[in-house]
N, C-alpha and C positions, 0 to 999 in steps of 0.2 A: 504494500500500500504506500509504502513512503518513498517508492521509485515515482509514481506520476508525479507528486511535487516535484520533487527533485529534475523530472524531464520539463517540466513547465517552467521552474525558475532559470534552467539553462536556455534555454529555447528565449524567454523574458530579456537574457542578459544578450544573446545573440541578438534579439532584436533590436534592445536600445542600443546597441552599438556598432548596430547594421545601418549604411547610408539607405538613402529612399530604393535605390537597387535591389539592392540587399531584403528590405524589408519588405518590399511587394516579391521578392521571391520565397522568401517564408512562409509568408503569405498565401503563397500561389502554392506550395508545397504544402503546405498545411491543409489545406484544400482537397489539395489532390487525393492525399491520405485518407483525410476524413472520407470522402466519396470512397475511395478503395475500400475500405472497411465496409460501408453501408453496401453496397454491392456485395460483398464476399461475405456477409452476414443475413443477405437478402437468398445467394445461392445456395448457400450452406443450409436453410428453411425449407427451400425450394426442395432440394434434394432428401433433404428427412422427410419432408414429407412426401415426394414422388415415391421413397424407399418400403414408407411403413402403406400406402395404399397397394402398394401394390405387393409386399408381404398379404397383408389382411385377403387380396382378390387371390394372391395363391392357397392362402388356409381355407377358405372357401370352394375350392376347386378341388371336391372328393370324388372320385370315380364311384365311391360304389354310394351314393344319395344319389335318389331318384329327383326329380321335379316334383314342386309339392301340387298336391292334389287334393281337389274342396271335397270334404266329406259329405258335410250337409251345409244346409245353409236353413236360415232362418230368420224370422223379426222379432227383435226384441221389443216387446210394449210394454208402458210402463202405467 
């Protein structure tokens, strides 16, 4: 937990002592990053969850269950 301060304070000291260059490129990589992550945290959802539906579609895929079939049917009055 005490590594992100510590990346932030450096990052902080990097900026204030970054000319305007310098500091729209921190900037512009900071960015970058952030998007990278939301992306690779959006794929990593995507694929759990593509993984476990289609687990679930193979456990339901018994050869020897038939199609279910209506026994009776009826109305329920109340």
């Amino acid at each position: 937990m005490s590594e992100v301060p510590d990346q932030f304070e450096r990052w902080a000291t990097r900026f204030e002592e970054a000319g305007l260059t310098g500091k729209a490129m921190l900037l512009g990589g900071t960015a970058v990053r952030f998007t990278a992550r939301l992306i690779d945290g959006a794929l990593d959802r995507a694929a759990a969850t593509v993984a476990e539906a289609e687990e679930v579609f193979k456990r339901e895929l018994d050869p020897n269950m038939e199609d279910a079939k209506i026994l009776d049917e009826w109305d329920e009055r109340r």
